[in-house]
C-alpha positions in Angstrom: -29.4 -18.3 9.1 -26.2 -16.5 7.7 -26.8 -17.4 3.8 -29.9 -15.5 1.9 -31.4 -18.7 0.5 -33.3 -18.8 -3.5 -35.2 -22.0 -3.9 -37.2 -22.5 -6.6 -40.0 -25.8 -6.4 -40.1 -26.5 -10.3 -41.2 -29.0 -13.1 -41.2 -29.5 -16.9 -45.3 -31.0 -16.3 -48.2 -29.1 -15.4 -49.9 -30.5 -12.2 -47.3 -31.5 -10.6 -48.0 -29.2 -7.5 -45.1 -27.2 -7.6 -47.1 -23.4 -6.5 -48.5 -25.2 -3.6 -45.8 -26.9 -2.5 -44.4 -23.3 -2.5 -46.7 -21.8 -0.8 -46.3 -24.4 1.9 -43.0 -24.4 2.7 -42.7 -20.2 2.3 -46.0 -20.0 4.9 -43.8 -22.2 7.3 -41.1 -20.4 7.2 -42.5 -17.3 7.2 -44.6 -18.4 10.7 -41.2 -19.3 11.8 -39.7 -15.8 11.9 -38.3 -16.2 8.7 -38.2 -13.4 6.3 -39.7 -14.9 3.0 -40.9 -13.5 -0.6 -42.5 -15.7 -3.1 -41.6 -14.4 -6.6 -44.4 -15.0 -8.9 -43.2 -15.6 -12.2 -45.2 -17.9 -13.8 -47.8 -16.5 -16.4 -50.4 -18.0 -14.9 -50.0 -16.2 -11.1 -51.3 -18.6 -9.3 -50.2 -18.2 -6.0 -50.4 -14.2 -6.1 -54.3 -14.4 -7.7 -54.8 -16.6 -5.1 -53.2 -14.6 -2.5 -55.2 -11.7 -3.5 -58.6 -13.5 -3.5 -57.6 -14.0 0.5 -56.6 -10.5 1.4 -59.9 -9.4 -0.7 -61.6 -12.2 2.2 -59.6 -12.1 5.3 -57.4 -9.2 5.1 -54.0 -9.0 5.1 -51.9 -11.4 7.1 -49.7 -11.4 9.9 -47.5 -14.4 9.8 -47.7 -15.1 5.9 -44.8 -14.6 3.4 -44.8 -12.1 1.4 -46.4 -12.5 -2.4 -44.8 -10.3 -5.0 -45.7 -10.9 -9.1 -43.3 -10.2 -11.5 -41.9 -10.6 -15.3 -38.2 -9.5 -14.4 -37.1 -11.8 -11.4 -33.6 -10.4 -12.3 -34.4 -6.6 -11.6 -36.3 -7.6 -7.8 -33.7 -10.1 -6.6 -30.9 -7.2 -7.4 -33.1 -4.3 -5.6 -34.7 -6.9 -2.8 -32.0 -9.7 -2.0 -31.1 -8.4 1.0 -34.3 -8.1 2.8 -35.4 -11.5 2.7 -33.9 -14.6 4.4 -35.2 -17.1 1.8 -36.7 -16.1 -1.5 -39.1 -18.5 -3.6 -38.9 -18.5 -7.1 -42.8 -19.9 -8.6 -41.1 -20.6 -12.4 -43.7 -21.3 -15.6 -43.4 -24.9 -16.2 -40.1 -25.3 -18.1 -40.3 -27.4 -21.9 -37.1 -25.8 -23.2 -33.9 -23.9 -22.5 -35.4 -20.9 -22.9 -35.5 -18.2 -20.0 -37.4 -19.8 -17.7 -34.6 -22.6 -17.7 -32.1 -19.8 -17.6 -33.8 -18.4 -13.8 -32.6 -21.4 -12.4 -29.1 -19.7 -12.3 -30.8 -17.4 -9.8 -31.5 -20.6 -7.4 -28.6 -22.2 -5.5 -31.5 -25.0 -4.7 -34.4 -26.4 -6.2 -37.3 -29.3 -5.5 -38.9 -31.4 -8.1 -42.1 -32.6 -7.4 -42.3 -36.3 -8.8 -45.7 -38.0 -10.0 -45.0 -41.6 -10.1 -45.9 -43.4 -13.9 -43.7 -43.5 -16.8 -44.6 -40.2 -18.6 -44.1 -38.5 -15.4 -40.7 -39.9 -14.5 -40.0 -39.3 -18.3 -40.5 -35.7 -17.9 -38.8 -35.2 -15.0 -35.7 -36.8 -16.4 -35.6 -34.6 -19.4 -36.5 -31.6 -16.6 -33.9 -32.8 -14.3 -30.9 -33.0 -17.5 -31.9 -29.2 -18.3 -31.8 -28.3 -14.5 -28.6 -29.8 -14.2 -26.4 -27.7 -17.0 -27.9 -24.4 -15.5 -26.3 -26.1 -12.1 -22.7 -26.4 -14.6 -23.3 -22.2 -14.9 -23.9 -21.7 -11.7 -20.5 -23.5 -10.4 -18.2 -22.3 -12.7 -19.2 -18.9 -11.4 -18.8 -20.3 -7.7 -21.9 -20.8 -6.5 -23.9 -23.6 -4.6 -26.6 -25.2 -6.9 -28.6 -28.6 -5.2 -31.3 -30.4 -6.3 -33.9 -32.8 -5.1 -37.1 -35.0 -5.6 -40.1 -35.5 -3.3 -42.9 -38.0 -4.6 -46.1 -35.7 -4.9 -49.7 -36.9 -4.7 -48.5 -40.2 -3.4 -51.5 -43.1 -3.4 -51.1 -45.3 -0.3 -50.8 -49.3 -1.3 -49.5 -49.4 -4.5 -47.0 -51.5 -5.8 -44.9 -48.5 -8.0 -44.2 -46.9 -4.6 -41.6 -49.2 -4.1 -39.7 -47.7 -7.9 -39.5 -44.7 -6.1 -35.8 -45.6 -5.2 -35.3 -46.6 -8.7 -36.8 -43.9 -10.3 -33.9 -41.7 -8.0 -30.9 -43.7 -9.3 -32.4 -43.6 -12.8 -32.7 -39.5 -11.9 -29.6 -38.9 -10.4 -31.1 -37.0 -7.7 -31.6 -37.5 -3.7 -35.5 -38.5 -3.6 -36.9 -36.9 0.3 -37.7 -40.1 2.4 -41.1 -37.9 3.4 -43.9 -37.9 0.7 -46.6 -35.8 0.1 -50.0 -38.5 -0.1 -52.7 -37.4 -2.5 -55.4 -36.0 0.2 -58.2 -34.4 -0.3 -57.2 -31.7 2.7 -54.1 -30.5 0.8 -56.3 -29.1 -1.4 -58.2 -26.5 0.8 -54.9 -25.2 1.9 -54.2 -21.6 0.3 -51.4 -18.9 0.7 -52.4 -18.0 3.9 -52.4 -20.9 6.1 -50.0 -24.0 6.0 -51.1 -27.7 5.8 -49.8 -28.0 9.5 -53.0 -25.9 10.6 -55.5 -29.2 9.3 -55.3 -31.9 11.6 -55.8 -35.0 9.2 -52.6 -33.8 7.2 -50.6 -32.2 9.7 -47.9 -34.6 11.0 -47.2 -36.0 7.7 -46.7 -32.6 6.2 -44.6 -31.5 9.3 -42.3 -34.6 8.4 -41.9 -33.2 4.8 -41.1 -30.1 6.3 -38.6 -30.8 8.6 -36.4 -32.7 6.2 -36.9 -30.2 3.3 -35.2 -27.7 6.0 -32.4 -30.5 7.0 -31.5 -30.9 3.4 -32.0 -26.8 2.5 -29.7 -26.4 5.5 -31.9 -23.9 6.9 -31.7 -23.3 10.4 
């Protein structure tokens, strides 16, 4: 991979899954031979409390990214860019342009987790608008900036799984043909391991996976 990649999963609504998705896709690459931080910057340090609760239990990993928690993403990315092949940025959710909003300049990429249901799609639309204009800043300076959608918690046999198309033409975003179903094993998976480790959700996540790299461009 040539490009240092900054990717940042993100959403205006809490619960949307955004640190675990995160986690996920950093672990993957990570066990992949990928160099990978995760920048904790969300007040709420979810995935680096976590992380620490399983170094306290397991010890430290081999294969995992690497956790870091910070207040000043601006000040690591400018002493740690170059030793990473991919860094994660784990944002606060974002409810204004204020300078959470603002770090998306730092991301030539990001993923929006998507809930299906109309406050949901609401929020993600005003999200989505915000996301956009730091996009504006980012290519008037010359830079890449990409975004996309993947359905979250997705309930098997309903009906509003079919608005999912709709919702992206409404959006203005590429929605990922791959979901992520709402099941129960997802759940148990922490910092450390990926969801490809439990059998009942492996191939679906690996699915997820391989497109998110397809449309990252990360090789």
């Amino acid at each position: 991979m040539e490009d240092i990649r900054i990717i940042s999963v993100c959403s205006q609504k809490g619960g949307s899954g955004k640190s675990a998705i995160t986690a996920w896709l950093a672990n993957s690459l990570s066990r992949e031979g990928k160099r990978v931080l995760v920048l904790d910057a969300d007040g709420q340090r979810t995935i680096a409390k976590l992380r620490g609760r399983e170094v306290d239990r397991l010890g430290e990993p081999e294969n995992a990214c690497e956790v870091m928690a910070t207040d000043d993403v601006a000040t690591v990315l400018d002493e740690r860019y170059e030793d990473f092949d991919v860094i994660f940025l784990d944002l606060p959710r974002m409810t204004g342009p204020d300078e959470a909003v603002m770090a998306l300049t730092f991301c030539d990429s990001i993923l929006v987790p998507i809930r299906l249901g109309d406050s949901d799609v609401l929020s993600a639309f005003e999200f989505i608008k915000a996301a956009k204009k730091m996009g504006d800043i980012r290519r008037e300076r010359g830079f890449d900036f990409n975004i996309f959608g993947v359905q979250n918690f997705r309930q098997p046999n309903l009906r509003e799984n079919n608005d999912i198309h709709r919702y992206a033409e409404m959006l203005d975003i590429t929605i990922f043909d791959n979901a992520l179903p709402n099941r129960a094993d997802f759940m148990r998976v922490g910092t450390i391991d990926c969801p490809s480790d439990f059998s009942s959700i492996a191939e679906v996540y690996k699915a997820f996976y391989q497109e998110f790299k397809q449309r990252y461009q990360i090789t």
